[in-house]
SEFI-422640 format. One record per atom (N, C-alpha, C): residue in one letter; x, y, z. Coordinates in steps of 0.05 Angstrom, whole numbers, plus 5000, padded with zeros to 4 digits. Example, Ala and Ser with C-alpha at 12.3 -4.5 7.8 and 13.67 -1.06 7.14 Angstrom:
<rs>
A526448865156/A524649105156/A526449345156/S525749555142/S527349795143/S525850015157/
</rs>
This chain:
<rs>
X189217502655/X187217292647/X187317072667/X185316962678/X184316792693/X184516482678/X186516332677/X187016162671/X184715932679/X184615882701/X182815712711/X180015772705/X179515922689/X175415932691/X175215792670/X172115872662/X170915672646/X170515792622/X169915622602/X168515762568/X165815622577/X165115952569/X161615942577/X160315932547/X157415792551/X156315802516/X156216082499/X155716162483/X155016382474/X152016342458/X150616542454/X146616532440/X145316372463/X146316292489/X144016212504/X142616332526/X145316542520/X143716782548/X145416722572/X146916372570/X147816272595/X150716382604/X152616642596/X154216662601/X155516762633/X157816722645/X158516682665/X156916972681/X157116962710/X156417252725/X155417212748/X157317272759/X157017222786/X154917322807/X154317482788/X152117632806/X149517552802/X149417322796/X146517182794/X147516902786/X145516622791/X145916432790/X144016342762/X145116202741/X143316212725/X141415912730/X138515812737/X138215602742/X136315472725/X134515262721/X133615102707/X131215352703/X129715462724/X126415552728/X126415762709/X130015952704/X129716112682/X128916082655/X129015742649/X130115782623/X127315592610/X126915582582/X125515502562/X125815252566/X123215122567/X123614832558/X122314642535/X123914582522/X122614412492/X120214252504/X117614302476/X114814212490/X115313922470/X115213692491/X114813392478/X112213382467/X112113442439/X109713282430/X109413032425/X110012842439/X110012592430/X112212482403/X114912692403/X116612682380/X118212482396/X119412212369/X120611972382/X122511942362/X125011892367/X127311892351/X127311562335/X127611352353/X128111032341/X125211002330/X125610732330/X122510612316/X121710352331/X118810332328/X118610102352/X116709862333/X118109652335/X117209432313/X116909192336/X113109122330/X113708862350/X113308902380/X112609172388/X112709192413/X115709302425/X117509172406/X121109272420/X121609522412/X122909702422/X123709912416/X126609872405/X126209972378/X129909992372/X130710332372/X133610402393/X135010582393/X135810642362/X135310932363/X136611092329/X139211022327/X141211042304/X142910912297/X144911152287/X143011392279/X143811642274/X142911882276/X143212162274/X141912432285/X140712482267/X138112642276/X136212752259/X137512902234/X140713022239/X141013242212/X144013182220/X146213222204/X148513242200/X150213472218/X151813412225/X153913532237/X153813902225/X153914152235/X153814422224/X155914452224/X157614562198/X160214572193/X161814902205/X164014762213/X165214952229/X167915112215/X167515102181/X169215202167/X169215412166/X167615542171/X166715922171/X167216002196/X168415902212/X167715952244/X170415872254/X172216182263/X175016102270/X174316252303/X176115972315/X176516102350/X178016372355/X180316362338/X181516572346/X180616912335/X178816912324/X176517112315/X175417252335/X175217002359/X173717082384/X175217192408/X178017002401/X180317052419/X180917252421/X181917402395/X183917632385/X182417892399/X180417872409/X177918102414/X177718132443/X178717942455/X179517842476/X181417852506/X183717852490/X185917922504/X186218122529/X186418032550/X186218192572/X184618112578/X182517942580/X179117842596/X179917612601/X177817522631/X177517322642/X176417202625/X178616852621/X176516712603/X174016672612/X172816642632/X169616612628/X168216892624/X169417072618/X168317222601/X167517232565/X169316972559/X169716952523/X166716812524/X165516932508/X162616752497/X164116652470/X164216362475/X164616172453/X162116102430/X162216162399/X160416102387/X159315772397/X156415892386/X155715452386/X156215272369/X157315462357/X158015252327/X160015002333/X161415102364/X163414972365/X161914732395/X160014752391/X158414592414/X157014382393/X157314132407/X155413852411/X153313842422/X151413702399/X148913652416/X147713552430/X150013642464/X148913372488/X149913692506/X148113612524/X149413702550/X151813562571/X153413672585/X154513642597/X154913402613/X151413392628/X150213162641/X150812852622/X150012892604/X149612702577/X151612602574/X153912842563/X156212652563/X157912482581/X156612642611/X157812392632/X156412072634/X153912102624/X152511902625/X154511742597/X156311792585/X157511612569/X160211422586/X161311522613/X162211232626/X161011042628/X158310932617/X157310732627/X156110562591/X158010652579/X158310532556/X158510302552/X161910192564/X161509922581/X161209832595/X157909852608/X157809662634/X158009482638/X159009252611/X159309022609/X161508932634/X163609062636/X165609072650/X165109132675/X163009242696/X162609282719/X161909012712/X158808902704/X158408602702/X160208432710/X161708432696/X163908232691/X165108132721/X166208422727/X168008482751/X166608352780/X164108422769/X161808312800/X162208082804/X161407822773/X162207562766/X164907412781/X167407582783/X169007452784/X170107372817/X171707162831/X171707162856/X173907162871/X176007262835/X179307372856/X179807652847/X180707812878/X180308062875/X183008242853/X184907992848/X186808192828/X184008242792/X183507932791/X181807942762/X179508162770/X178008242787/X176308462795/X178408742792/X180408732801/X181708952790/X182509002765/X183108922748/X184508902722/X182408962708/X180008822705/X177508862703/X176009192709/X176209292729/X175609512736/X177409682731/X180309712718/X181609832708/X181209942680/X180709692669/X179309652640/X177109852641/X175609752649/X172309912663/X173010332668/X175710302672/X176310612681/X176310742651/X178710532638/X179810662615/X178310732595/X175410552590/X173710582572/X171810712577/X172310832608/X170511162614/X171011372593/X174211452587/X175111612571/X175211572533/X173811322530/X174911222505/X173511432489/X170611412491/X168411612470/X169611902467/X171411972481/X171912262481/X174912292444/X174712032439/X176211982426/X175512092396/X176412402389/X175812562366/X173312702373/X172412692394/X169912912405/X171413172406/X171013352396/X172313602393/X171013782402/X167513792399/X165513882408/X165113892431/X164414212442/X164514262470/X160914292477/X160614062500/X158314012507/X156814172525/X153714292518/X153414412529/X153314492561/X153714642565/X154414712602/X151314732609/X150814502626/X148014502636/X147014722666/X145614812664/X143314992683/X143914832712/X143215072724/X143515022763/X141314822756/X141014562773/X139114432775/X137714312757/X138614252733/X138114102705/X139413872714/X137713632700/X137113352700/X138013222678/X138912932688/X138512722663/X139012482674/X136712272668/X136012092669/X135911892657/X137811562656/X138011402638/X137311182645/X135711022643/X134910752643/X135310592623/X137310392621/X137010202614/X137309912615/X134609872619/X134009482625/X135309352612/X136209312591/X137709032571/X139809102583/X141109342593/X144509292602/X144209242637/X142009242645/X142009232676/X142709532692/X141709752689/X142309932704/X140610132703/X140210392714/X139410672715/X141510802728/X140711062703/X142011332722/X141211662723/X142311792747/X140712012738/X144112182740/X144212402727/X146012592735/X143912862735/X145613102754/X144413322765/X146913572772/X145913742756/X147214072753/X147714132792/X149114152806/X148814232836/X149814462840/X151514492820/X152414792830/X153614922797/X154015302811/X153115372782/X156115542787/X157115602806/X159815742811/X161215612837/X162615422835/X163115272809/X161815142798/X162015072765/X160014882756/X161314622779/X158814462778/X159514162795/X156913962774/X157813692765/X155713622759/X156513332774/X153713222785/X154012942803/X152612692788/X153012502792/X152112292774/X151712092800/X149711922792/X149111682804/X148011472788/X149511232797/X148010892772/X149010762787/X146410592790/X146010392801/X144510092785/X145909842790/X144509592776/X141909632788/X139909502765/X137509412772/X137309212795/X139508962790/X139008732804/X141008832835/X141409052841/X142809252862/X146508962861/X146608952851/X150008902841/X151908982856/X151209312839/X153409512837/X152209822841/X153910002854/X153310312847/X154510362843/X155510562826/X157210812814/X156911172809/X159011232825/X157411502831/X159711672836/X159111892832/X161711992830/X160012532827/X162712622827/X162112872817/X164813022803/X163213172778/X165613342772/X166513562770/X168113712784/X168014052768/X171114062754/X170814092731/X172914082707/X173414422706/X176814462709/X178114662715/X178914642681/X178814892663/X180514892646/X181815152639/X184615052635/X186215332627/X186615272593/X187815462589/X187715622559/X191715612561/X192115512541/X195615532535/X196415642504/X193615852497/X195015942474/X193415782447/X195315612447/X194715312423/X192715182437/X192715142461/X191014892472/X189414932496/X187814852494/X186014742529/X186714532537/X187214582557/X187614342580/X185014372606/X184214122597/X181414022623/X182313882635/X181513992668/X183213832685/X178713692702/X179113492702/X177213352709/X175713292735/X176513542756/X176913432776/X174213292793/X175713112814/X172612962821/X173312732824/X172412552838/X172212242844/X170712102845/X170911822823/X170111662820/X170011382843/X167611302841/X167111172863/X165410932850/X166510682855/X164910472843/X164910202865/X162810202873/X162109962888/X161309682879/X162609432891/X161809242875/X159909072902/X157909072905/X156509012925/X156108762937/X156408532919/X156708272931/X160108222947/X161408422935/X164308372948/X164908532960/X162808762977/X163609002997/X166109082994/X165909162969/X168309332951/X167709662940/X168709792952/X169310062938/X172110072930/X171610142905/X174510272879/X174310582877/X175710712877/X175811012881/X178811022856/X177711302830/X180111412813/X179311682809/X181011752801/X180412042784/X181112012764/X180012182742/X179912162708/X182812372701/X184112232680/X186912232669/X185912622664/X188612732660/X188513072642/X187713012623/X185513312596/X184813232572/X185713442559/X186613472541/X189013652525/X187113712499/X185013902483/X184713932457/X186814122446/X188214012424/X191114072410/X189214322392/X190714542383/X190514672349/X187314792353/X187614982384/X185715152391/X185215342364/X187215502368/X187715722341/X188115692311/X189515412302/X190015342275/X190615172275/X190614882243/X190214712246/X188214472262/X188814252250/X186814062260/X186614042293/X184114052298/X184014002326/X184113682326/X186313572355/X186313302366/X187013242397/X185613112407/X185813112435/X187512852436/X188812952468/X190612762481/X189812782510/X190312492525/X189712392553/X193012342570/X192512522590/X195612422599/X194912422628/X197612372647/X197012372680/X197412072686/X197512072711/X197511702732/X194811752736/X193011572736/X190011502745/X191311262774/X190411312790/X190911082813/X188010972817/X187910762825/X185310602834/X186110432855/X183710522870/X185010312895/X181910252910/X182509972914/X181209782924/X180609802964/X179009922966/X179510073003/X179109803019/X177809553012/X177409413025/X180409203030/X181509123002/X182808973010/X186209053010/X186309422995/X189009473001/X189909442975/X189209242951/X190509322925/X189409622918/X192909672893/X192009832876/X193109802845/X191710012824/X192609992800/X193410232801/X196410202778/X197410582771/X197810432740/X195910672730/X195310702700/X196511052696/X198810972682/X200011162671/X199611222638/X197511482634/X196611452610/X198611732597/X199611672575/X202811712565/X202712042546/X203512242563/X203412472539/X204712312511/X203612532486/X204612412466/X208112372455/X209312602470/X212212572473/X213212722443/X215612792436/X216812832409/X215612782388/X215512482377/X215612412358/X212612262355/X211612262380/X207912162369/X208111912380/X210911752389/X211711462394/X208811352422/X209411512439/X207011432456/X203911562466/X202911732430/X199911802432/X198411592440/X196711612451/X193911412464/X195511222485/X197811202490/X198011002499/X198410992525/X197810692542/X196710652568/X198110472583/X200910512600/X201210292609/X201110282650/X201110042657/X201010122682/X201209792698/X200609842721/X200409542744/X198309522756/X198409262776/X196109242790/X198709122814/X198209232841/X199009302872/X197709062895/X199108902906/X197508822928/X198309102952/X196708982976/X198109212993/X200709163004/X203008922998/X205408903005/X207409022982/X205509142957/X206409252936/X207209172922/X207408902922/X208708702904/X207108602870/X208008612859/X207008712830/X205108432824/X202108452817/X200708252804/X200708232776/X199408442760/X199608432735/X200508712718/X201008742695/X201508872678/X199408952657/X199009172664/X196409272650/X198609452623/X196809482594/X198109602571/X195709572542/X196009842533/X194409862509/X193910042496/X191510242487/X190910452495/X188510562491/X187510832503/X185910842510/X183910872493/X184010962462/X182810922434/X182310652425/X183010422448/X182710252426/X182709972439/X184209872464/X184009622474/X185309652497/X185609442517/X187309392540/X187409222541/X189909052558/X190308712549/X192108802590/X192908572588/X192808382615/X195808252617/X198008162632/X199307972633/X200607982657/X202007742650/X204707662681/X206607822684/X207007982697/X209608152698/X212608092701/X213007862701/X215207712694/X215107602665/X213107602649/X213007602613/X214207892609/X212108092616/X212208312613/X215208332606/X216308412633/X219708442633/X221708322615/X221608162620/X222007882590/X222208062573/X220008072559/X218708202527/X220508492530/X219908652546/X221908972553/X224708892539/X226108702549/X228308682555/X229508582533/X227608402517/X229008372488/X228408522472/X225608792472/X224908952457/X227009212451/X228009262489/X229909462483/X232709352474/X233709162471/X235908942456/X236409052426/X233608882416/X232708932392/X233109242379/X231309372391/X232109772387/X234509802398/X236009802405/X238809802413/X240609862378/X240209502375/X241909362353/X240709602328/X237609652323/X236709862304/X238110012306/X238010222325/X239310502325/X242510492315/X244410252319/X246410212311/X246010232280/X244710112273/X244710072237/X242610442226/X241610462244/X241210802231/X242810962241/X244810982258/X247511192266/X247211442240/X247511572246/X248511772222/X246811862214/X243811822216/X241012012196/X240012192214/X239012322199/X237412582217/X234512672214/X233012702231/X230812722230/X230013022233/X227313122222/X227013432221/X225113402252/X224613582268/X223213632291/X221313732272/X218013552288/X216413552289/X214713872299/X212113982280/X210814222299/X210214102328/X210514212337/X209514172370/X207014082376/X204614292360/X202014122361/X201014022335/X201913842324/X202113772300/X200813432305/X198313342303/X197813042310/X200112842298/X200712682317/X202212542302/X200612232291/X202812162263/X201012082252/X201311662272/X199211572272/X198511352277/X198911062265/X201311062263/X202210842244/X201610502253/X200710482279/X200410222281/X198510152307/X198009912310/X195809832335/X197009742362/X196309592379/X197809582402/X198709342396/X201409292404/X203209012398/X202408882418/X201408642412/X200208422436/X202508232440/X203308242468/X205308022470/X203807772485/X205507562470/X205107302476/X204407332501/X201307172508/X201807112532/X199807242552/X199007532535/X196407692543/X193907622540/X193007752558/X188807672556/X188307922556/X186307952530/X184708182526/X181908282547/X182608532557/X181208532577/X178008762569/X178808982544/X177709052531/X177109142510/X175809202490/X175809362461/X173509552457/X175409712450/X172509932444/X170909862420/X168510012421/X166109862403/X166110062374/X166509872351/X166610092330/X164510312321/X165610562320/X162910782310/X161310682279/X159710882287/X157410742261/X159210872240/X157710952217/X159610992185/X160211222182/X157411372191/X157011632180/X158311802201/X159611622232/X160611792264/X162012112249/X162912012228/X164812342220/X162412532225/X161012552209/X159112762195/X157012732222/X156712602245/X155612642267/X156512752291/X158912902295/X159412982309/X161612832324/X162612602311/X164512312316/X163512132342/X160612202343/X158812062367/X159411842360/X159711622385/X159711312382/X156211272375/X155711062374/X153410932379/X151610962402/X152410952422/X150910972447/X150811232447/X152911432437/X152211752448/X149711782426/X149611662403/X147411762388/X144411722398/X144411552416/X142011472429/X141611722458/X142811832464/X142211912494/X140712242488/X140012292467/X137312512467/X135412462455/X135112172445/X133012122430/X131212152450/X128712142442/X125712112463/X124311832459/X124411742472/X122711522470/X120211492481/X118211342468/X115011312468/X114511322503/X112111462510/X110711442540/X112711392555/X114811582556/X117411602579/X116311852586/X115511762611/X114212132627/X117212252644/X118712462629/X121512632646/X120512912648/X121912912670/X120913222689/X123013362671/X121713732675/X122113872656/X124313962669/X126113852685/X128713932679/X130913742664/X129513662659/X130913342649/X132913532619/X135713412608/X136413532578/X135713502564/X133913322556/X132813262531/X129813472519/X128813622542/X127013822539/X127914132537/X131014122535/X133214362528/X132714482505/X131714642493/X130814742458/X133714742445/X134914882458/X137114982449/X138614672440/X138814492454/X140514282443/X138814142422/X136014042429/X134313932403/X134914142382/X134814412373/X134914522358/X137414462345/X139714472359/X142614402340/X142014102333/X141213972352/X141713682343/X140113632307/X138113822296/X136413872288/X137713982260/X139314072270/X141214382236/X139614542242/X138614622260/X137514912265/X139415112277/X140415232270/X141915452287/X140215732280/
</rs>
């Protein structure tokens, strides 16, 4: 078995084969009748808040059903049901790094290059946040399929584009309105199969320009781990060093985002630095990536370490003698607390809370619920995702 290929859709016709390229001109495209998801009061358009139909339940629908049938085939030979697919394409879901563009903003604003870093670190971490209980595998978009995002109240456009079909490659480009900033980047995501789990490896580089400060930042996106392939609850984890580095002036950041370890002690969590180029430590980045990032002096930092491991020291003395049972291996661990803010930190970001019903939608944030809606006299070329049948139909409860 071919560790490295891909899980191709299954019912779309689109499965892997090398012997032909599957591209946009083959395929069906949903006819816009003038169908519009938000509502427009006043002249303003308000973005939908939720999906046309509820999440299709995936209780009748076991992976390893598909697996067991399996054995001995290249995984991109496994046609994966869609039951286990989201109603976005591929494209779409990349268009969710730009969730917080508040933070490119910000970063442009500021006129010392460590706070532009720390800032744009922030800005990295909350690329990965939305993936947070997305379980749902997004559809794999067509050779030469489109998507296109404009939006004026946050200052930007973008388009992403299918470029290649073996390997998949998908490329993205966003750019400020008021030309700021660009951001642009491509990905082809390698995933192997471990039995219990997938591991997506992301590969591709991110590239973010801050244009008043003839700055390019260059990272790559952390490993993505979905736990309890075969049984039990599915839960993803982010792990790996993310480096960012600053080409103009020689800083860098290492954001070490933390396998979950034994006992669950460091799920989500994010810690790391920010680098001049004499390597000498600026700040102390820490948080995680479900939930915030905060900022400080790395001489607090150390400080705080130093009486924390003191403190646990003196604990472990007074529990000597108990025993603990080992944990299942892919067993989520459970989440007992938030990130401890030490004295002395600046919050650099927070993720934005999901709407009510996010369970029963697919655990879409807010902004992902907006990016297939249609909106009024928006003329998109018919390769665009949002004219995909196949995804309006799930988004829909049509299977």
């Amino acid at each position: 078995m071919n560790s490295e290929e891909e899980f191709y859709d299954a019912e779309t016709g689109l499965e892997s084969d090398d012997s032909c390229e599957v591209s946009f001109k083959d395929a069906l495209v949903f006819e816009n009748k003038q169908v519009t998801d938000g509502k427009q009061e006043n002249g303003v358009w308000e973005r939908r808040k939720t999906l046309p139909a509820e999440m299709i339940s995936r209780n009748n629908f076991s992976v390893w059903s598909i697996l067991k049938k399996c054995i001995g085939m290249e995984l991109s030979k496994i046609a994966m049901p869609v039951v286990f697919n989201e109603p976005l394409s591929f494209l779409q879901r990349i268009s969710e790094y730009m969730e917080h563009t508040q933070l490119i903003h910000q970063a442009c604003s500021l006129s010392d290059s460590t706070d532009r870093m720390q800032v744009v670190a922030a800005f990295a971490v909350s690329a990965v946040a939305s993936q947070w209980e997305r379980t749902g595998k997004p559809f794999n978009p067509l050779l030469g399929e489109t998507y296109e995002l404009m939006r004026e109240e946050e200052g930007y456009r973008l388009i992403s584009e299918q470029v290649s079909h073996h390997p998949p490659v998908s490329a993205f480009h966003a750019q400020s309105l008021k030309h700021e900033f660009e951001f642009h980047g491509s990905i082809d995501p390698k995933l192997k199969f471990w039995g219990k789990s997938v591991e997506a490896e992301p590969k591709g580089t991110m590239t973010l320009e801050l244009l008043k400060h003839k700055e390019a930042y260059t990272w790559t996106n952390p490993m993505c781990c979905v736990h309890n392939i075969i049984l039990g609850k599915l839960w993803i984890e982010q792990y790996g060093t993310v480096e960012i580095i600053n080409h103009r002036t020689g800083d860098k950041c290492v954001l070490n985002f933390k396998p979950v370890g034994m006992f669950g002690k460091e799920l989500h969590r994010v810690e790391g630095h920010i680098q001049d180029k004499s390597k000498k430590k600026r700040r102390v980045l820490y948080g995680k990536w479900t939930e915030c990032m905060y900022s400080i002096d790395p001489k607090v930092y150390d400080a705080y370490k130093k009486s924390e491991k003191k403190t646990a020291a003196e604990s472990k003395k007074l529990k000597k003698g108990r025993s603990c049972e080992a944990e299942e291996a892919d067993e989520m661990p459970d989440v007992h607390e938030t990130v401890t803010v030490i004295p002395g930190s600046a919050l650099l970001w927070r993720i934005s809370p999901r709407p009510a019903d996010s369970a029963q939608m697919y655990n879409f944030t807010s902004f992902a619920m907006t990016l297939n809606e249609m909106e009024p006299e928006t003329l998109l070329p018919p390769t665009d995702c949002r004219l995909r049948p196949d995804i309006r139909a799930m988004e829909n409860g049509d299977m």
